[in-house]
C-alpha positions in Angstrom: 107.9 108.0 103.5 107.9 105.8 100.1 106.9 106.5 97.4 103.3 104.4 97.5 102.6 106.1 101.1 102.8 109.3 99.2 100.3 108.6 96.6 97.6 106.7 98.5 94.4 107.5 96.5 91.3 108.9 99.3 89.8 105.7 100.8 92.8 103.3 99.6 95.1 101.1 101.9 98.1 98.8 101.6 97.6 95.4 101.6 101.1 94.1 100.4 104.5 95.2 100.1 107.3 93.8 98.5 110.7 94.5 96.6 113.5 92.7 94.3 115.0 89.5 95.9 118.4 89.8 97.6 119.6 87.2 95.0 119.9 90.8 92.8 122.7 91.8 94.7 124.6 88.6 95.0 126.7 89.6 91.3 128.1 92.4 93.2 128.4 90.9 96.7 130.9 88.3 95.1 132.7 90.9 93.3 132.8 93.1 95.8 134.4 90.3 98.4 136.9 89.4 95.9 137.9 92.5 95.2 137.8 93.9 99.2 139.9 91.1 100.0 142.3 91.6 97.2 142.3 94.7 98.2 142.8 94.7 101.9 145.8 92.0 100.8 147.2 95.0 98.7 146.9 97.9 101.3 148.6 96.1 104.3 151.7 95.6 102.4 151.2 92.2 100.9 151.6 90.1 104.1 153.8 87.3 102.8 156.2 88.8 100.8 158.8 90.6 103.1 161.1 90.9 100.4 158.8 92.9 98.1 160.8 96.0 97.2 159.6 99.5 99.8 159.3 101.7 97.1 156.7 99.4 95.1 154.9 99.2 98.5 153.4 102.5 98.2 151.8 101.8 94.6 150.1 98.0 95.9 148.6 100.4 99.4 147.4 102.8 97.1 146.2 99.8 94.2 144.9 98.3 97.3 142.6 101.4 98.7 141.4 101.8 94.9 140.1 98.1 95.0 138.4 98.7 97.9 137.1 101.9 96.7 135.4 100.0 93.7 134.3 97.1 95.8 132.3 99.2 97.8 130.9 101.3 95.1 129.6 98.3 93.6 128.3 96.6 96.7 126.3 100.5 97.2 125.1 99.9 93.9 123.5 97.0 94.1 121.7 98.2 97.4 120.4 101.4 96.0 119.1 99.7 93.0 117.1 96.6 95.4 116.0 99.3 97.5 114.8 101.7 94.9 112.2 99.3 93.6 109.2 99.3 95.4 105.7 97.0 94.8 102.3 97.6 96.4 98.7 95.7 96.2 96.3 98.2 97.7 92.6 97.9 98.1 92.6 99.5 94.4 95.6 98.9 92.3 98.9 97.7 92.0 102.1 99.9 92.1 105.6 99.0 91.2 108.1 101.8 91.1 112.0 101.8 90.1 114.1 104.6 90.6 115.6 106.9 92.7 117.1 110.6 91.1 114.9 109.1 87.9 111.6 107.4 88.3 109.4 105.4 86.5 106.0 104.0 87.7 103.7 101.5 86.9 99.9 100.9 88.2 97.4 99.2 87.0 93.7 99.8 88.8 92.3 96.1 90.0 89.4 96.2 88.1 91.7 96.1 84.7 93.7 93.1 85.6 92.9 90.5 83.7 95.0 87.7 84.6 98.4 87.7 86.4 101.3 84.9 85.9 103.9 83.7 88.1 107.4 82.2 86.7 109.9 80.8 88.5 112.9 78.6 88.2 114.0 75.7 90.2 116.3 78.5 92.0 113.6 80.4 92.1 111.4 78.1 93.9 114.3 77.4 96.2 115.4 80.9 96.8 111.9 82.3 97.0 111.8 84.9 94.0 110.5 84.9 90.8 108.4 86.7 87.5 105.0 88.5 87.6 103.7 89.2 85.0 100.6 91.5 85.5 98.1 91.8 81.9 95.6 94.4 82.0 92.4 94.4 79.7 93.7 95.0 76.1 97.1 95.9 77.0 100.7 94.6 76.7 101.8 91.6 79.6 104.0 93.8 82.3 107.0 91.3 83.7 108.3 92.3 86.9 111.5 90.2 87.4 113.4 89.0 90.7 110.4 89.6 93.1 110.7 88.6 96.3 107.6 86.3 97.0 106.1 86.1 94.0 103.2 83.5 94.8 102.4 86.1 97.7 102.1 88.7 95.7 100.1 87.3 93.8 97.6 85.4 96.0 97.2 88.9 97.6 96.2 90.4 93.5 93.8 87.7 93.7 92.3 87.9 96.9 92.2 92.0 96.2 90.3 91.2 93.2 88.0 88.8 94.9 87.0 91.5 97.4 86.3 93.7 94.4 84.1 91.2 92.5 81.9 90.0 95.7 80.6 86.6 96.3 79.7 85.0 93.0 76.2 85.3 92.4 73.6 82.2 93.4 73.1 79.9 90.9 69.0 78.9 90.1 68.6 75.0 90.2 67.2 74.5 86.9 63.9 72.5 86.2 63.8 69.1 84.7 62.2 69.7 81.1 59.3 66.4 81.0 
């Protein structure tokens, strides 16, 4: 169960979820394949070079299966950190959690947002992702970078907020003064 299931206020429901982009983990996918295929290159006994001396053999399979080794850690990395963030709109508030062994939350109650920003790059735009930038009623701006569907997200603050605030009240023709 995640963490924003486990702390559902009585009477409160989740609208929208979303998490970091998957461009946060392209770093470490390219590192990981350039290291995995150096390393595979290593540990089947550098195919290619039948003349490479037997006992130096043993030190490239083992230099290979430590490249491999590292490509992997850093590929499970840069999974646990994407899937350790979570972000929530709810009926009431907005949550954004990062963390796994160590935690740290955010959430601001709708009713104390008083604007929200989106930033994106040209990749962004492309790619889908971008900054939110949530500002509460006399506090500091909170950026949230590399969301996934950032214009989402926040189209679902604002329709939240909407909900909240009710139909705008009727307006009173006024009079002509004579």
């Amino acid at each position: 169960m995640s963490y924003v299931d486990k702390n559902l206020i009585p009477g409160e429901q989740v609208i929208y979820r979303t998490r970091l982009h998957w461009i946060v983990i392209l770093g470490h996918l390219i590192f990981a394949i350039v290291l995995g295929v150096a390393g595979a290159w290593l540990a089947l006994g550098l195919p290619g070079y039948p003349n490479f001396p037997p006992d130096d053999l043993h030190y490239a399979r083992i230099g290979g299966a430590v490249l491999i080794v590292i490509a992997l850690v850093s590929l499970l990395t840069a999974l646990i950190r994407r899937n350790s963030v979570e972000m929530a709109v709810t009926n009431k508030r907005v949550t954004v959690k990062v963390g796994l062994a160590s935690r740290s939350t955010e959430e601001m109650m709708l009713n104390r947002i008083e604007s929200i920003m989106v930033d994106q790059s040209v990749m962004g735009r492309v790619m889908n992702y971008g900054t939110i930038t949530l500002r509460g009623v006399g506090g500091t701006p909170d950026p949230f970078r590399r969301i996934a569907h950032p214009l989402e997200f926040r189209r679902q603050v604002q329709h939240q907020l909407d909900l909240i605030q009710g139909p705008p009240p009727a307006q009173v023709p006024m009079k002509p003064v004579d």
